[in-house]
N, C-alpha and C positions, 0 to 999 in steps of 0.2 A: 286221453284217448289216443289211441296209435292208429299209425297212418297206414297207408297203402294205394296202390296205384291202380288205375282202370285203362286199361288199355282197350279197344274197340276192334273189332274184327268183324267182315262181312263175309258168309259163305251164302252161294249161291247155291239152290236147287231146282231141280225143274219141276213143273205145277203136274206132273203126272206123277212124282213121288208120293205126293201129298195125296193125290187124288187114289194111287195103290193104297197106301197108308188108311184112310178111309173106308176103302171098301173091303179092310179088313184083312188082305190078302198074305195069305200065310206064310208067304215066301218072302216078303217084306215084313209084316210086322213081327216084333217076336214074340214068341209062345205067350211070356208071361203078359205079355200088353194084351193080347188076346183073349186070357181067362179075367181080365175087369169087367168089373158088372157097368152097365150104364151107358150110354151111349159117347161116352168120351174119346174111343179110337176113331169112332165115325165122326165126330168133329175135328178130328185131326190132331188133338190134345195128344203132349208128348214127343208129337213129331219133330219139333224143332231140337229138344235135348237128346232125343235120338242122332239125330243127322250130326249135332255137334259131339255128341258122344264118338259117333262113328269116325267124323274129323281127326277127331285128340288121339283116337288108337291108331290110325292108318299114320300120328306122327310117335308112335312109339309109347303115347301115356296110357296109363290105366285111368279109368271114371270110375266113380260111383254115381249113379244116375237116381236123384231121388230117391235114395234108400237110406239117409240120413236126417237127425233133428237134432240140432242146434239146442235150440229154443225151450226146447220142456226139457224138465228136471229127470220124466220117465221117459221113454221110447220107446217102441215095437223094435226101432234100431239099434238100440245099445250097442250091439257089434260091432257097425258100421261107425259109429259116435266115437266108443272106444278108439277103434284102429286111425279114424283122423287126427287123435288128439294126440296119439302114439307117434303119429306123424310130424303134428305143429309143434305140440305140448302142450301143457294143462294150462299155463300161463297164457298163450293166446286165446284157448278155450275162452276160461274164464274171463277174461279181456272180452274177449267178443258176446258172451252172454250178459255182461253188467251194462254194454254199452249198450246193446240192445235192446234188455229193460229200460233201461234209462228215456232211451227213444219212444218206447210205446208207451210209457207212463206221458210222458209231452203227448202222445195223441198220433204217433206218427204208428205208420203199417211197416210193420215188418217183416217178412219171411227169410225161410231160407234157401240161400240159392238154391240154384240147379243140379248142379253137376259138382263134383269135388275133384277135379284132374294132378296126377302124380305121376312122378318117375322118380328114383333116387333120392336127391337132394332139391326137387324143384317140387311144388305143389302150389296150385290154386283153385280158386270155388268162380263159376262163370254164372253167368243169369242170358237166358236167350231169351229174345221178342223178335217176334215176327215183324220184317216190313211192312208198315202200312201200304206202300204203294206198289203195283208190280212194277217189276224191272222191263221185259220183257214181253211177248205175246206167250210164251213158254215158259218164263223161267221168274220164282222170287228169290225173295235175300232172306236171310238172316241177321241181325243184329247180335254179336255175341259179345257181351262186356266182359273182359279178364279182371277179376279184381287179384291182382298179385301179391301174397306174400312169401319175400323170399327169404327160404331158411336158411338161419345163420349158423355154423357149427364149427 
């Protein structure tokens, strides 16, 4: 199994984000979060991989935000599947799907991350959770894990 590294990062946001976010508001959220069926914007679902999305670009990466699958053999994403693998190589690809079987067959949950973040020669896939506790009277965290792999060429 091959390795990789998890580095932690905490971004902060303010609880009125969240709370625009929610209320659905069109100047905040964007278009396509908007046309979801179900009450998942109004829970705030997405928010955190948005904000960290928004982080990674304002440092010059490009995201892919949830528009990727790993894990199944078909995809609605193939595009998005393809151009990562283009990026890593098929070799970690396939690296990362056997090990991942491997884990669910043990019984363990699997998904895939969140976000796919890139620029040139650097690329990594992040998982966000939210802080359980506020920071603040105004303001929560983020919990944003990096799992790094860095491309060797």
């Amino acid at each position: 199994m091959g390795t990789f590294q998890i580095e932690k990062i905490i971004l902060p946001y303010l609880r009125d984000e969240l709370h625009e976010r929610k209320s659905r508001d069109p100047l905040v959220v964007p278009h396509f979060a908007l046309e979801w069926k179900g009450p998942g914007v109004s829970n705030g679902y997405g928010f955190g991989e948005w904000k960290t999305e928004q982080y990674f670009r304002e440092q010059g990466f490009y995201a892919i935000n949830n528009e990727f699958n790993l894990l199944s053999k078909k995809s609605k994403f193939d595009p998005y599947n393809q151009y990562i693998a283009s990026l890593i190589g098929k070799t970690k690809i396939d690296s990362f799907q056997t090990n991942a079987q491997r884990l669910i067959q043990q019984g363990n949950s699997i998904e895939n991350p969140d976000l796919f973040v890139f620029i040139l020669n650097d690329y990594f896939f992040t998982e966000v959770k939210k802080e359980k506790r506020q920071t603040t009277r105004t303001s929560n965290s983020l919990y944003v894990s990096l799992k790094i792999i860095t491309r060797s060429r």
